[in-house]
Every structure is written in structure tokens, then in C-alpha cells.
C-alpha positions as CSV (number, residue, x, y, z in Angstrom):
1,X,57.7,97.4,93.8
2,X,55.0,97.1,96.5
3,X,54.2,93.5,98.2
4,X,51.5,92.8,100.8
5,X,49.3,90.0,102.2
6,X,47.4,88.5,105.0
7,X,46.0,85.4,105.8
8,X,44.0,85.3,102.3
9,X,46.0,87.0,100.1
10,X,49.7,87.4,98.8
11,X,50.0,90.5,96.5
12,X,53.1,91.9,94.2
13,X,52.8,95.1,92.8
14,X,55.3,96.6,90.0
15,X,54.9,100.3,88.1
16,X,57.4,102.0,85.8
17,X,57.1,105.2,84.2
18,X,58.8,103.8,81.3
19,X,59.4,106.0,78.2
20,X,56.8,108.5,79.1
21,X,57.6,112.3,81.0
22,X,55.4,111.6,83.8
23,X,54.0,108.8,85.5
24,X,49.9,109.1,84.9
25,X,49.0,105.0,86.4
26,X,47.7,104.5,89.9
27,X,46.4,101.6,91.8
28,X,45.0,100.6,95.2
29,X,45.2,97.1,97.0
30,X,42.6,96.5,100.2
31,X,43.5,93.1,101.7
32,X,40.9,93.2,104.1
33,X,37.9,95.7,104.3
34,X,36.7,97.8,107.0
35,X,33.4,97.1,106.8
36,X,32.9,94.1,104.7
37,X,35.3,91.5,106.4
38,X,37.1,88.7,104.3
39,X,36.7,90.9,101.1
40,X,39.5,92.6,99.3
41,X,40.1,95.4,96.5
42,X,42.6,95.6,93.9
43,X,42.7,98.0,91.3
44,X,44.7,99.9,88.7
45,X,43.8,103.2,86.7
46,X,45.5,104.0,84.1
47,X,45.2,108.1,83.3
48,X,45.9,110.0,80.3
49,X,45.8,114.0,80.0
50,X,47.5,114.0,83.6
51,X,48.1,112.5,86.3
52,X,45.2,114.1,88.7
53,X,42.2,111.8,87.9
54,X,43.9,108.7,87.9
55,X,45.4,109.6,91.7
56,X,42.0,110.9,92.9
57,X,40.5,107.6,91.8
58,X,42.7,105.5,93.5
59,X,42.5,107.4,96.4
60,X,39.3,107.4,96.9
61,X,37.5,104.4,95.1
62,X,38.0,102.2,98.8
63,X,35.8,104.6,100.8
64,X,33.0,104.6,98.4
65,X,33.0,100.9,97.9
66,X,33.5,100.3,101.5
67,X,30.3,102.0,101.8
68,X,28.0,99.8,100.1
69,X,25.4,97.5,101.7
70,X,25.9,94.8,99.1
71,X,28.4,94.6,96.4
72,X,25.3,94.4,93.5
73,X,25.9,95.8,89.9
74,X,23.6,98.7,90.8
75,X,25.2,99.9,93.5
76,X,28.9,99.5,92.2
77,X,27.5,101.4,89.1
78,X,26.3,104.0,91.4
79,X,29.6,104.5,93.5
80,X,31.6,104.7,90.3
81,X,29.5,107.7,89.2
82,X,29.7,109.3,92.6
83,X,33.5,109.2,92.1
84,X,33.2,110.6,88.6
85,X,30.9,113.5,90.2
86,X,33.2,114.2,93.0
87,X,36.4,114.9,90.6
88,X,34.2,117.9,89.6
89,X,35.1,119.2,85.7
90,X,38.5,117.6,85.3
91,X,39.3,117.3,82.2
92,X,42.1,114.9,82.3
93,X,40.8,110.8,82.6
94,X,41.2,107.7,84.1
95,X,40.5,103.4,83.0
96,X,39.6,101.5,86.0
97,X,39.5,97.7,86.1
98,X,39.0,96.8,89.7
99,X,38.3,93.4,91.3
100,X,36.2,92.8,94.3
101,X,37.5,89.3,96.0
102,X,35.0,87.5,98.7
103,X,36.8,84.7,100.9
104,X,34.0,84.1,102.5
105,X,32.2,82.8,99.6
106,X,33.7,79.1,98.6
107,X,32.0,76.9,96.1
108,X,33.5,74.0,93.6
109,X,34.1,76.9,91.2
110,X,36.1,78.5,93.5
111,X,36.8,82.0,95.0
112,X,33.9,84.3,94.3
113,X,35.1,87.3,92.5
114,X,33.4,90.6,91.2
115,X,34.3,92.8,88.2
116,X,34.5,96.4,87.5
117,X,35.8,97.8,84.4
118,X,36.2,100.7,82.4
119,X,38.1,101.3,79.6
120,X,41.0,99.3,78.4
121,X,42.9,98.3,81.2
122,X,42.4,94.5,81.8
123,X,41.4,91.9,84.8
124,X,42.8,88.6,84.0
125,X,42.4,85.3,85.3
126,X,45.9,82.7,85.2
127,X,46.6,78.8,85.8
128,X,49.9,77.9,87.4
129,X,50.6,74.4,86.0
130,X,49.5,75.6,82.3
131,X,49.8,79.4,82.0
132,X,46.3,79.0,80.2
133,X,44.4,82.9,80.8
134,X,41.0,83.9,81.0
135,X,40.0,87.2,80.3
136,X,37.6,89.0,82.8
137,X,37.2,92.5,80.8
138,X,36.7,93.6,78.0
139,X,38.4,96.6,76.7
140,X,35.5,99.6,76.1
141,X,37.2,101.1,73.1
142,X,35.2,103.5,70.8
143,X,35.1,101.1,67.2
144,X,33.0,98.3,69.2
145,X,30.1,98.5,67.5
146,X,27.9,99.1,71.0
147,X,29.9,101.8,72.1
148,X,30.5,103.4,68.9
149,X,26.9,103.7,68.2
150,X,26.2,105.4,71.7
151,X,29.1,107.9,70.7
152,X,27.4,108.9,67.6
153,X,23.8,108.9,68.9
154,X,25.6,111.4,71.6
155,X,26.7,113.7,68.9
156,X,30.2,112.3,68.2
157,X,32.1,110.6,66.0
158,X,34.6,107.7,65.8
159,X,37.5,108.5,63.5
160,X,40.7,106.3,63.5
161,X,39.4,104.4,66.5
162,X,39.1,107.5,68.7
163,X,36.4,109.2,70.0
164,X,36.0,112.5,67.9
165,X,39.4,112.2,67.0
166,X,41.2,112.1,70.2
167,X,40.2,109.6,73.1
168,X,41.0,106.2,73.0
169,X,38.6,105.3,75.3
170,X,34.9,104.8,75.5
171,X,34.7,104.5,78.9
172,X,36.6,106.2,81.8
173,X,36.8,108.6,84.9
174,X,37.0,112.3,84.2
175,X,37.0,113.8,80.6
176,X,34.2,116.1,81.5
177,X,34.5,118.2,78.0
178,X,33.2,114.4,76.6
179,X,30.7,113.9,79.1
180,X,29.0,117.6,78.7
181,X,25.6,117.4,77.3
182,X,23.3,118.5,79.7
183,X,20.6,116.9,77.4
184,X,21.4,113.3,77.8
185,X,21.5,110.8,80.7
186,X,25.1,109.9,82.1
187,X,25.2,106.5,80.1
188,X,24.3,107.7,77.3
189,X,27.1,110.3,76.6
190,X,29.9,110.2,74.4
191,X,31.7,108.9,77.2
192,X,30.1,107.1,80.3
193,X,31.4,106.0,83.5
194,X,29.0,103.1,83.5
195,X,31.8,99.6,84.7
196,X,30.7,96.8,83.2
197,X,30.6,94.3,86.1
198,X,30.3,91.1,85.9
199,X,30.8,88.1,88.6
200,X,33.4,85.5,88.0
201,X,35.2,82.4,90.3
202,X,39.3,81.6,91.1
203,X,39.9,78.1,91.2
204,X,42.9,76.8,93.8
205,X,45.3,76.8,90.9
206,X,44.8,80.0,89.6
207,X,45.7,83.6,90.1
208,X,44.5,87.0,89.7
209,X,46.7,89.6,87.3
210,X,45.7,93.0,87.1
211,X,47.3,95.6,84.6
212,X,47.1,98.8,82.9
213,X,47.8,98.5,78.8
214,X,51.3,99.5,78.6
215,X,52.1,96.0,79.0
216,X,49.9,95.4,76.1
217,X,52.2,96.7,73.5
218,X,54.6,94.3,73.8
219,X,52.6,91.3,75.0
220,X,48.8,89.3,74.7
221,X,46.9,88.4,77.6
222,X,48.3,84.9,76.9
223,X,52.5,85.7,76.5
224,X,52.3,88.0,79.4
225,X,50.8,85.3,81.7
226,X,52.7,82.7,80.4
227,X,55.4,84.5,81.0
228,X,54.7,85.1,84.8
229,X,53.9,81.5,85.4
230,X,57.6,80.4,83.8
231,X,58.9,82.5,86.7
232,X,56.8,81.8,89.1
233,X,58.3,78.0,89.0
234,X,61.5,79.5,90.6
235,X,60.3,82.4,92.8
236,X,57.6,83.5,95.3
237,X,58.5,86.9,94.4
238,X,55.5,87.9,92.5
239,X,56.7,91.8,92.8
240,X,60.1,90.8,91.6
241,X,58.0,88.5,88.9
242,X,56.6,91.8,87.5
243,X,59.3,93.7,87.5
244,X,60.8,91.4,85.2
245,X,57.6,91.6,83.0
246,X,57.8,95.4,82.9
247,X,61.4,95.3,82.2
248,X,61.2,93.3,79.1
249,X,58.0,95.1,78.0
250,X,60.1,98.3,77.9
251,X,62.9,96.5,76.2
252,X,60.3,94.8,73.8
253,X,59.3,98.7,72.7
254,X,56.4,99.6,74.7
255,X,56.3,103.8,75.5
256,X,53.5,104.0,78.1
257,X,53.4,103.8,81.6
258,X,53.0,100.6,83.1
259,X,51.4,99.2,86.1
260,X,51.0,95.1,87.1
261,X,49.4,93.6,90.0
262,X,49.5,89.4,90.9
263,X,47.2,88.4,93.6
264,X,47.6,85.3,95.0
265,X,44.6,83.3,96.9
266,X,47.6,82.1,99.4
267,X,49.0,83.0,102.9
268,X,50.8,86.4,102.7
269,X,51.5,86.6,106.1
């Protein structure tokens, strides 16, 4: 378990290596950028085929960000593919859902927030009083129709919801072998490390819940937050809160790795 804060932000982190033989998740919380003051960076990869890309990623995502001028779509996009350059020809992969958090941005909506995802690990958005969720990714899996159809024009196929039989992803860091076509443009491989990002708001009463699938196996995006908000009533534990949810995730039958982050738009101090 990991917990951290500041001024802006109270943060719980929980991982467990849960039925697997290795541990392949990673994740990096920023409470408070170098070079872009009152924003933060939370994040979680979730690798398969080893370990290595998932850590790189986490390891290095902050530094590229940091370096941005502005946080716009076209230059997240571009630091993301930077990232996927600089892991060289890698063959094992990463998800990424990452959120970008402004405090200095305050309107009736709420926070500002901004969205970066790839794959199928999910950025959701909860309410304390009702546990009602609100989904800020969607998972880039190979039979969505859009994704599928870039797979195929790339060469590949789709076959029992995998890409040519064997990723479960459409979208990720690393898998070179996928990615290897020096005929085609980086988005339009078989597999693309294009984030969809998107812009989004936190109201007062809600919170920020950031997780890799594993978690998925056992519960929705709705049970899972539901299930943090019913403990939340009693604790301001939020690590202890997802340790909890991990726990009963494994006992509920889930075999992957798992990794949960809660962010709080509260003193952390």
C-alpha cells in the first residue's frame, strides 16, 4: 500500500500480485509538477509478456509530460509515442490510463481533468453520497468495430477477440512484433500507441479511481465503486479501502495482477 497528499490531493494506492508468478502492473502518482504547478499525474500500466515495459513506462511517462508546453491532445499524443520509441524493440507491452488533474482550473463543473488511455485499463469517476460512477475510458480492445477494422486494414486479423490470435489489446506500449510494418504510419498499425484523450471535470463530491483490469474480473465499474464508497463511510483510509477491494477481488476468483489508485480532491497533508 502506498498513500500520499498535499494540499490538493489525498491519494491511496493498493497492488497485489495475486494469483499470477510475477507482478507485471506499475503505476506513478505526481502530486505536484515540476514544471506545471497545481497539476498532478496519476497513472497505472498494466503489462503483459513481462514486466519491463510496464516499469519503463511508469518510470518515465512524468519527465516526458512534464515537458510539455500545454497539456493539448497533440502533444500528449506525441509524448506517448516518444515513450513507445524510446523502449526500443521490446516485445513485451503495457495499458496506460493516466489522468492529468489541474487545480488551478475551477469552474461550476468542477476540477478540470485530462484523459489518457490506452488499452483496457480504466479511469473512473465516483460520487460519495451515491456511489453512482462515470466512466472516463473506454477499453481499446480488438472486436470494437473501429479498432478491428484498422487491425485488418494493417494486415491482421481478429480471432476470439484477440489480435491475430494473441493480444488482447488494441492499443498499448511496446509489442513492437505488432507494430512492425515499415509501410504504414504509427496509427495505423495493428497496434497503435495513439491515447485517446479526452477532457473531463470532478465535482466536490466526487473522486478519482484509477485501476488496472484485474479488478475487473470479479467486479463492474459500478460494484467496485460502490463498494469503495460503503467503506469510505467509516475510514479515511483510502489505501486500506483498496486493499480491501483487492482482497475480495482475489477471493471473488480473479487471477491477474491488480493495481487501484483513489484520488481524493481533499487536504492530504
Amino acid at each position: 500500500m502506498q498513500r500520499l497528499g498535499n494540499k490538493n490531493f489525498k491519494v491511496g494506492v493498493c497492488c497485489m500480485q495475486g494469483r499470477r508468478e510475477s507482478m507485471e502492473d506499475a503505476h506513478v502518482a505526481v502530486v505536484d509538477m515540476e514544471n506545471h504547478k497545481g497539476w498532478a499525474l496519476f497513472a497505472v500500466f498494466d503489462g503483459h509478456d513481462g514486466s519491463e515495459t510496464s516499469v519503463f513506462c511508469a518510470e518515465n511517462i512524468y519527465k516526458k509530460l512534464d515537458s510539455c508546453k500545454e497539456f493539448t491532445s497533440e502533444e500528449i499524443i506525441e509524448k506517448f509515442l516518444e515513450l513507445d520509441e524510446d523502449l526500443g524493440n521490446r516485445n513485451s507491452g503495457s495499458t496506460c490510463s493516466l489522468v492529468l488533474v489541474d487545480t488551478n482550473t475551477q469552474t461550476d463543473k468542477g476540477t478540470r481533468i485530462i484523459v489518457a488511455n490506452l488499452g483496457d485499463s480504466r479511469s473512473l469517476v465516483g460520487r460519495y453520497d451515491s456511489g453512482d460512477v462515470r466512466a472516463l475510458t473506454t477499453d481499446h480492445k480488438p472486436e470494437l468495430p473501429s479498432e478491428a477494422s484498422r487491425i485488418e486494414a494493417a494486415g491482421g486479423v481478429v480471432y476470439r477477440n484477440r489480435v491475430d490470435s494473441s493480444l488482447a489489446v488494441s492499443r498499448a506500449f511496446g509489442d513492437k512484433p505488432y507494430k512492425a510494418n515499415a509501410k504504414l504510419a504509427k496509427d495505423k498499425q495493428k497496434v497503435i500507441c495513439v491515447p485517446e484523450v479526452t477532457e473531463s471535470y470532478i465535482a466536490k463530491n466526487e473522486f478519482l479511481y484509477i485501476c488496472c483490469d484485474g479488478i475487473f474480473e470479479t467486479y463492474t465499474n459500478e460494484t467496485a465503486i460502490q463498494f469503495c464508497t460503503s467503506l469510505m463511510k467509516d475510514t479515511q483510509d483510502t489505501a486500506a479501502v483498496l486493499s480491501n477491494l483487492l482482497t475480495s477481488t482475489l477471493k471473488g476468483g480473479s487471477r491477474d495482477n491488480m493495481t487501484a489508485m483513489l484520488i481524493e480532491l481533499a487536504d492530504g497533508t
